[in-house]
Steps between C-alpha positions, in 0.01 A plus 500: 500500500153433297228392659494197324772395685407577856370149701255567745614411832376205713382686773276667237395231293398302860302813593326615179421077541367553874287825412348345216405169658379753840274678195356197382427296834356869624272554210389139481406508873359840461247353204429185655419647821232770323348228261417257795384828705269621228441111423367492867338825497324400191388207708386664804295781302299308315405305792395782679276637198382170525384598816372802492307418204327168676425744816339760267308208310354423874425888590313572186337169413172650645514777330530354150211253565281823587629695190607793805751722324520683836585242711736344234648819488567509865586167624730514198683846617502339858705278407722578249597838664680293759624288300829546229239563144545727254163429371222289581180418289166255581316422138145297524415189304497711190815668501367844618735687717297498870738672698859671450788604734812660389800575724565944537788521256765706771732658254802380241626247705215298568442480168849365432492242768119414394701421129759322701287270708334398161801418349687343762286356764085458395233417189171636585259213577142374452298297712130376427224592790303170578191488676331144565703373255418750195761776379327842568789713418850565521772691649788679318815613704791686448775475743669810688843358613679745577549436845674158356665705247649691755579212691695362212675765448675551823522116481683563191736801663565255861586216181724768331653638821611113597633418178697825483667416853562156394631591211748790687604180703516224238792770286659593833556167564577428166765807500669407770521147406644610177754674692608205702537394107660788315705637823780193478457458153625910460717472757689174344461662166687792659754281633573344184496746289802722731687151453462472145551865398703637776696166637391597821447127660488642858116569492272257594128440483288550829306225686149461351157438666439242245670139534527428126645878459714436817706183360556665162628792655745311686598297255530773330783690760672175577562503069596857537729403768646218310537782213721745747721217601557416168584857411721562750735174445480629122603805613754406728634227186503794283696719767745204533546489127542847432752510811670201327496697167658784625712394775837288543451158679852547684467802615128613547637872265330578199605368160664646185136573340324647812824686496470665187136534524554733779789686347252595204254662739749640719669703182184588376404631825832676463457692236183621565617657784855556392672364750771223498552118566804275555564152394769271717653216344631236748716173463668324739880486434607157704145326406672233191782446780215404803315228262778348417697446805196479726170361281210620355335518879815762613402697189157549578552605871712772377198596201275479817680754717640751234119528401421562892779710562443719208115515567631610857649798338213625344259797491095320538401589149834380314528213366768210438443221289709195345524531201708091469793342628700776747396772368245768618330807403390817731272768369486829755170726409546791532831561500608857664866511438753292331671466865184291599588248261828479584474513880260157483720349280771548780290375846412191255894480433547552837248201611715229350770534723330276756538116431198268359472187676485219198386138596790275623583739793692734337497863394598665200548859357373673210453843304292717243598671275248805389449695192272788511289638247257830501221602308504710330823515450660177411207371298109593480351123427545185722754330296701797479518528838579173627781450214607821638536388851624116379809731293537648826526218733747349273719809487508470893568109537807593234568780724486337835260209643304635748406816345275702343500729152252732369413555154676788294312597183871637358799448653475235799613625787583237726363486920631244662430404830696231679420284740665572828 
């Protein structure tokens, strides 16, 4: 199968859905939360330079009236020391630089969070020195920050931490929701996909968490239930039918076609492994006689009891059909010896001696007469055989009623057996 054919599945379209959405509300927290914290930061710092720079205005007011460089110099360091500058400088009324402090420079990193803080966080500021109401000077400062840098960024790694968790929760939540989602829809795709391919309707789909998912489920096995009911009376209709095919209404014996249907296999069966089959023809010799002096009803109490009687007689695996009217057909496979044949075809002789009670009260007496046929010798194809055994039968009612014949594939040689 291409890939162009392959449909992702629900569970994963849901879940690449949840993990994306998880992504986005985690990302969008993540920068909203750092903008406002720099935002506030931002604030805060330059407040606090605003600060420092009004109490260094205060320290070294005196010193810029007096033009003292020294004292500049050291109320200026003082200050500032304590204080988070990178660099602090006092000009006079002219511009010229009075005093200077700059921050110890401490190695790589504070250099890169110096960079930072100026980025992120702080402008350097000026503020005007006023004395009795005339500018004398100004102040220029240069913020440190990294003590707020490195405030932020934990800030930032507590913000990152929380959204992380929240986000483990949100899809874990998410997940298992989807598989209070995608758990009966499998399941009831399961379920109806062993119906529809393998016509197994016994399944059914388990109870779900969800109420919506719940009812369709159940909906779902009362259909399927519906479904096997409806299979098995077609199944049982289509048993009845094929029973009615192949079967005689009168009797309950098979018919002239499921008759011949198992003759084929039987002789194929035969010759493969070379063994041998017989064929008994049977008609009732008084049958004509019965209808017409007792009625159709008398007639088919004696069908009904010749078929039992001769059933009676029977191996399990032979079979005796009707083949229409009185007559019937036996087929013994496998057949050992000839003498087998001819030794059924006496005990079902032998049966008829007992009376059949008719309607009306009464009783009446009948016989069969049998022909026998074998395979392979009397004929190697269905027809063959049964005219073989029909020829027969005849021979014996001419013979005797009451009798049976077997098939001679040259000169018949008759066997008679009379009723005693």
């Amino acid at each position: 199968m291409s890939n162009e054919n392959v449909r992702p599945t629900l569970r994963s379209v849901i879940g690449r859905g949840h993990l994306i959405l998880a992504l986005v509300a985690v990302t969008l927290a993540s920068v909203s939360l750092t903008l406002l914290g720099v935002l506030a930061l931002r604030v805060y710092a330059e407040h606090n330079l605003d600060l420092i720079a009004r109490s260094i205005n205060y320290t070294v007011e005196a010193a810029v009236v007096f033009n003292d460089r020294a004292a500049a110099t050291e109320a200026l360091s003082l200050i500032a020391a304590t204080e988070e500058v990178a660099e602090a400088q006092v000009f006079d009324a002219n511009g010229q630089l009075l005093a200077q402090w700059l921050r110890p420079e401490t190695g790589m990193l504070s250099r890169v969070e110096l960079q930072l803080a100026h980025s992120l966080l702080e402008q350097p500021i000026s503020q005007p020195i006023v004395h009795q109401g005339r500018t004398i000077g100004s102040i220029h400062l240069t913020g440190h920050g990294a003590s707020l840098l490195r405030f932020l960024l934990s800030g930032l790694a507590g913000i990152l931490i929380c959204t992380a968790l929240s986000a483990w929760v949100g899809l874990y939540l998410a997940r298992r929701l989807l598989r209070g989602i995608t758990g009966p829809l499998h399941s009831l795709a399961t379920v109806a996909h062993a119906a529809r391919v393998e016509r197994d309707f016994d399944r059914r789909v388990p109870p779900a968490q969800i109420a919506e998912l719940d009812s369709l489920g159940n909906d779902f096995n009362a259909l399927l239930e519906e479904m096997q009911a409806w299979q098995n009376h077609l199944q049982s209709e289509n048993e009845s039918l094929t029973h009615q095919a192949n079967h005689d209404s009168l009797t309950g014996l098979p018919n002239r076609a499921f008759f011949e249907g198992r003759l084929i296999r039987a002789l194929r069966c035969a010759a493969k492994a070379n063994e041998r089959v017989a064929v008994l023809f049977l008609d009732s010799d008084r049958f004509k006689d019965i209808n017409d002096n007792y009625g159709h009803a008398a007639g088919d109490a004696v069908l009904v009891a010749v078929a039992t009687r001769v059933r009676a007689q029977l191996r399990e695996d032979d079979l005796v059909a009707r083949l229409g009217g009185d007559e019937f057909a036996i087929l013994l496979s496998p057949l050992h010896k000839v003498e087998d044949a001819q030794r059924i075809a006496d005990k079902i002789i032998a049966s008829m001696d007992v009376p059949i009670p008719v309607p009306g009260n009464t009783e009446v007496l009948t016989s069969l007469s049998i022909g026998i046929a074998i395979y392979p010798d009397h004929g190697a194809t269905p027809g063959a055989l049964l005219n073989a055994a029909d020829a027969a039968m005849y021979q014996a009612k001419r013979l005797s009623l009451g009798g049976q014949q077997t098939a001679e594939t040259e000169l018949p040689v008759v066997n008679v057996h009379h009723r005693s």
